[in-house]
Backbone as CSV, one residue per row, in Angstrom:
resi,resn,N_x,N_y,N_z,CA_x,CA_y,CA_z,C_x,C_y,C_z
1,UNK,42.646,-16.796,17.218,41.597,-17.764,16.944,42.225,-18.962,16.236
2,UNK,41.881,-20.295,16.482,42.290,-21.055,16.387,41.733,-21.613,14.634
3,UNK,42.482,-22.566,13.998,42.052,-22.579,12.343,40.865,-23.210,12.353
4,UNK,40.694,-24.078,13.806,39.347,-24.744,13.290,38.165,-24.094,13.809
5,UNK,38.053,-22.576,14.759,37.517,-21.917,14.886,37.207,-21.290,13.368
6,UNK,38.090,-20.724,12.625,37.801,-19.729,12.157,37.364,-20.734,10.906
7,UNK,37.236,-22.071,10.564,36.714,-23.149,9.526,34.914,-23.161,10.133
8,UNK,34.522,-23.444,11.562,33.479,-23.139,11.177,32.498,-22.002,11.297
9,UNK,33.357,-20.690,11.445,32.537,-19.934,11.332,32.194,-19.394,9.899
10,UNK,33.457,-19.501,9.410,33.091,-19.692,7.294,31.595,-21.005,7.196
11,UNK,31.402,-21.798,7.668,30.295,-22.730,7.581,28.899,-22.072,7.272
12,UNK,28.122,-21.868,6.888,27.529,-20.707,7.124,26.379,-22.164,7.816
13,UNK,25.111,-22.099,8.304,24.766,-22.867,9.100,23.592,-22.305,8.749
14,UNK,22.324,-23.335,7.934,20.820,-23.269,7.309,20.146,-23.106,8.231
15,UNK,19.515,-22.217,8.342,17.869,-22.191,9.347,17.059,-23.432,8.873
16,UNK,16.314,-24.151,9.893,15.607,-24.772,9.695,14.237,-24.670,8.376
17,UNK,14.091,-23.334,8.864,12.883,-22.908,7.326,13.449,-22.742,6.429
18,UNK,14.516,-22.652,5.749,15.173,-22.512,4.393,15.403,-24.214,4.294
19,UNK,15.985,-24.974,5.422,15.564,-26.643,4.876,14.734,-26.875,4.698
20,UNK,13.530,-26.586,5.356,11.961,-26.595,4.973,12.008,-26.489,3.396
21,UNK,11.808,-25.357,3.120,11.946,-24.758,1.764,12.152,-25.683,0.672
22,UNK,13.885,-25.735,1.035,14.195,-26.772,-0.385,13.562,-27.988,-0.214
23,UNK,13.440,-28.401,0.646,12.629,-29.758,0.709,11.138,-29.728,0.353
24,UNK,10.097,-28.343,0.504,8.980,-28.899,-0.010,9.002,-27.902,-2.015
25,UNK,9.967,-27.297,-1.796,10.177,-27.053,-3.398,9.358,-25.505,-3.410
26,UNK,9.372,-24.844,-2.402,8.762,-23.302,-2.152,7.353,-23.222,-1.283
27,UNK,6.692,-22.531,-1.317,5.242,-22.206,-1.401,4.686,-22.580,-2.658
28,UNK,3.459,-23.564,-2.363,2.945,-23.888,-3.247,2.210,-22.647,-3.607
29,UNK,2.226,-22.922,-5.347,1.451,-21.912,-6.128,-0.296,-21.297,-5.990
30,UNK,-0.791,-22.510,-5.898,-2.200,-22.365,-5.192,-2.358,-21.977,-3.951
31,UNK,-1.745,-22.233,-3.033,-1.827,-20.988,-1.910,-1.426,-19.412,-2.502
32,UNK,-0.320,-19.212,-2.945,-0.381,-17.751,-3.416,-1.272,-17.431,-3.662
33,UNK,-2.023,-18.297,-4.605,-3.118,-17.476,-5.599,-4.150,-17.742,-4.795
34,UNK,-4.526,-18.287,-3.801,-5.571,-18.180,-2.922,-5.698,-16.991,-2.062
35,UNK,-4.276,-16.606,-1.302,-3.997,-15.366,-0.826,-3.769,-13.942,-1.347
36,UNK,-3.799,-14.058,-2.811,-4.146,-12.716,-3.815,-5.456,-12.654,-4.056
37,UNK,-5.987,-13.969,-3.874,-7.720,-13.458,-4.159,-8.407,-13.134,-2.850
38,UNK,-8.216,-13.930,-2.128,-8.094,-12.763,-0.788,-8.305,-11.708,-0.270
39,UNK,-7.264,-11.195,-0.436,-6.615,-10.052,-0.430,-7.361,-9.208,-1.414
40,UNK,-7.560,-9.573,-2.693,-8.351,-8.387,-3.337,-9.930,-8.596,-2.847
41,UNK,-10.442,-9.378,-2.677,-11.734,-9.676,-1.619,-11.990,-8.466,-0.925
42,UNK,-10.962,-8.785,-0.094,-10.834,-7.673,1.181,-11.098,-6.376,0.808
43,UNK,-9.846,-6.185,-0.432,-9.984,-4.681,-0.777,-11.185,-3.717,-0.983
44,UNK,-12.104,-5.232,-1.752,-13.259,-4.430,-2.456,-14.075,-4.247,-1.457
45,UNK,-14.695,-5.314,-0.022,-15.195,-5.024,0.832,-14.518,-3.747,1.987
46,UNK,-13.667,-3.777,1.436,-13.400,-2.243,1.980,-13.839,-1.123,1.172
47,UNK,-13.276,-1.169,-0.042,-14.105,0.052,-0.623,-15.366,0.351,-0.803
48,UNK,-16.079,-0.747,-0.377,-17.601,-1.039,-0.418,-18.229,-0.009,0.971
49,UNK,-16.926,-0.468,2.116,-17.698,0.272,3.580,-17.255,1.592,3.637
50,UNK,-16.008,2.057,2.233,-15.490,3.542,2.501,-16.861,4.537,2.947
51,UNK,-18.052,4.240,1.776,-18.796,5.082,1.982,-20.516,5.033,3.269
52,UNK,-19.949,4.189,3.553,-20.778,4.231,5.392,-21.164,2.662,5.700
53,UNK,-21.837,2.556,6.689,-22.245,1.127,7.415,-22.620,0.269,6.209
54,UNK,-22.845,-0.697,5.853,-23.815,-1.443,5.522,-23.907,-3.128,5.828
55,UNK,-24.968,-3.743,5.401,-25.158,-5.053,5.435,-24.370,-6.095,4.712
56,UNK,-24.487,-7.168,5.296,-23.491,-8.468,4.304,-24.141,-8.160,3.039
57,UNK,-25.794,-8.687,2.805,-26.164,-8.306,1.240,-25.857,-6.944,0.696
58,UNK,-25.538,-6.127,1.343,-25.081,-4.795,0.832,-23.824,-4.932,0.267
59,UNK,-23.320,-5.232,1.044,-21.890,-4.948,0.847,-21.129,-6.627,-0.549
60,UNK,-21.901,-7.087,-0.493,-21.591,-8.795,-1.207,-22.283,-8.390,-2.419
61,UNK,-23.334,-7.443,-2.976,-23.791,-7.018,-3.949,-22.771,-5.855,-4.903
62,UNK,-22.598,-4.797,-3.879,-21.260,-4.018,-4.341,-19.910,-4.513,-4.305
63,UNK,-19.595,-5.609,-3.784,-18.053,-5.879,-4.043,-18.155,-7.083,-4.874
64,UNK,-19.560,-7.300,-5.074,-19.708,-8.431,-6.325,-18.919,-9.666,-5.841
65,UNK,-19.179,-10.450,-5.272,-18.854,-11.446,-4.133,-20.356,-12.769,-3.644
66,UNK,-20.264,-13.512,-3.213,-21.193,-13.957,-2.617,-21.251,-13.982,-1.601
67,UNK,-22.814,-13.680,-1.016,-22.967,-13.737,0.632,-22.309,-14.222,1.756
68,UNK,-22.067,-15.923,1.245,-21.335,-16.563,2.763,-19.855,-16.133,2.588
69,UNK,-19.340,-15.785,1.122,-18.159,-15.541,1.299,-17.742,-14.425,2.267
70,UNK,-18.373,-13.363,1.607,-18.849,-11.977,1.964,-18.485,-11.671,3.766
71,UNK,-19.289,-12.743,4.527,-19.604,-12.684,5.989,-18.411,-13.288,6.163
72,UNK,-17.560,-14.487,5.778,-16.343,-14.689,6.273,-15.437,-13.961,6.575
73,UNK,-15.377,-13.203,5.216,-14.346,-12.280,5.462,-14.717,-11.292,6.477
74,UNK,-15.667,-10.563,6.542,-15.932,-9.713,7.456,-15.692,-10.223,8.845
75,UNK,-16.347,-11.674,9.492,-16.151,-12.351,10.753,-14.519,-12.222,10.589
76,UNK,-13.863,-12.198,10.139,-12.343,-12.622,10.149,-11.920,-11.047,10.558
77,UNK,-12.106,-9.983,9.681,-11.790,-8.719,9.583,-12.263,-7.760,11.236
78,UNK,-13.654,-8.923,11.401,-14.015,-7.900,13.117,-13.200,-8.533,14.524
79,UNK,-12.626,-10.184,14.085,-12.435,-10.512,14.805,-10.866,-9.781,15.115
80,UNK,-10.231,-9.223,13.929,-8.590,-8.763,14.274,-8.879,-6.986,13.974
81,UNK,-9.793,-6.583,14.512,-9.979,-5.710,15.046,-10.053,-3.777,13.673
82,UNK,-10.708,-4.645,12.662,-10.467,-4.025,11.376,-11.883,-3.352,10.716
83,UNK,-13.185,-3.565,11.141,-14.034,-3.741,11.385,-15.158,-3.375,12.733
84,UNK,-16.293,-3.081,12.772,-17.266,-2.590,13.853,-18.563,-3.283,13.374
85,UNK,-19.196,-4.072,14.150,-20.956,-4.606,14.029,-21.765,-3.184,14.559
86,UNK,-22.399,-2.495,13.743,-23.341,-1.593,14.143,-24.930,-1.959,14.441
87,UNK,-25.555,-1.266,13.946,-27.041,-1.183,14.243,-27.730,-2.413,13.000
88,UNK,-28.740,-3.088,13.628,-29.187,-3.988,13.105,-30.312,-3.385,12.198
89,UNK,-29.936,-3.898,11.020,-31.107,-3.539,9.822,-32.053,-4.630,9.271
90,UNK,-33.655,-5.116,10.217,-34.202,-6.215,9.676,-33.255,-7.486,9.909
91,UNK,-33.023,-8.344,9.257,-32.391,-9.696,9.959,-31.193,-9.391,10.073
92,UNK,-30.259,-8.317,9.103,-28.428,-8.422,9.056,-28.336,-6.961,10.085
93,UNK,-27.198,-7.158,10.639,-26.203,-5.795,11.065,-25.828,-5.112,10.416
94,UNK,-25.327,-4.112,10.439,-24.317,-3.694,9.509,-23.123,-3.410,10.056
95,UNK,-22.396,-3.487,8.888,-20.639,-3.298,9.334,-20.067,-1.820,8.915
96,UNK,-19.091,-1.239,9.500,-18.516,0.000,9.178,-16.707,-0.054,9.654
97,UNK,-16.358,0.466,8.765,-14.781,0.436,8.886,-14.306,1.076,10.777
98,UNK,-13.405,0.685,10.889,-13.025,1.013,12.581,-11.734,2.034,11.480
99,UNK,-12.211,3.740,12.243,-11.871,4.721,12.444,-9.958,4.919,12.577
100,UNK,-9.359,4.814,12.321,-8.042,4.606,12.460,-7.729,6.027,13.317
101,UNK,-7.148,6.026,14.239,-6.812,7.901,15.242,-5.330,8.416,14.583
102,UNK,-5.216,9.325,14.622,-4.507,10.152,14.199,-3.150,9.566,14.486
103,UNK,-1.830,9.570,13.915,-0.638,9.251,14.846,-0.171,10.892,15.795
104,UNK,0.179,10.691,16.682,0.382,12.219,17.286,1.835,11.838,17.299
105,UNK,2.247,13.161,17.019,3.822,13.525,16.997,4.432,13.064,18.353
106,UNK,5.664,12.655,18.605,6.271,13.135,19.738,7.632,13.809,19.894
107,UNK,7.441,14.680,20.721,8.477,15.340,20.557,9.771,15.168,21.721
108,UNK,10.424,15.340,21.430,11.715,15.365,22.840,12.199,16.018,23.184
């Protein structure tokens, strides 16, 4: 191998998203913290449906949340497949967790 081969492979050569990076100075902080509240959102409207179907006001009362928030997240959660619209109760639906199936072994 020739010296100026082996000069730039010592080069080490930046991905475009790590120039990204230093140039906007990281992930801004307020997105993090938008995506931890989030995220615990989520959690609680999950633990809200552990124990069976219920409604947006159902479920936005027990995860202590507000209504329109409440339905966002859920529209977001049925649309990526995390989530089920059941039987309609008076004006709301209700929602219930989607069943996760077993992993089955395989063998060889």
């Amino acid at each position: 191998m020739s010296e100026t081969a082996q000069n730039q492979d010592a080069v080490k050569v930046e991905k475009p998203i790590a120039i990204l990076r230093q140039r906007r100075g990281g992930v801004p902080r307020e997105l993090v913290e938008r995506n931890r509240r989030q995220a615990a959102d989520r959690r609680r409207i999950v633990d809200a449906l552990k124990s069976g179907p219920k409604t947006v006001p159902q479920i936005a009362a027990q995860a202590n949340l507000p209504p329109h928030e409440t339905l966002w997240h859920l529209m977001s959660m049925k649309k990526y497949g995390k989530l089920v619209e059941g039987q309609q109760q008076g004006d709301y639906f209700e929602y219930a967790l989607v069943q996760e199936a077993p992993h089955k072994e395989t063998r060889s």
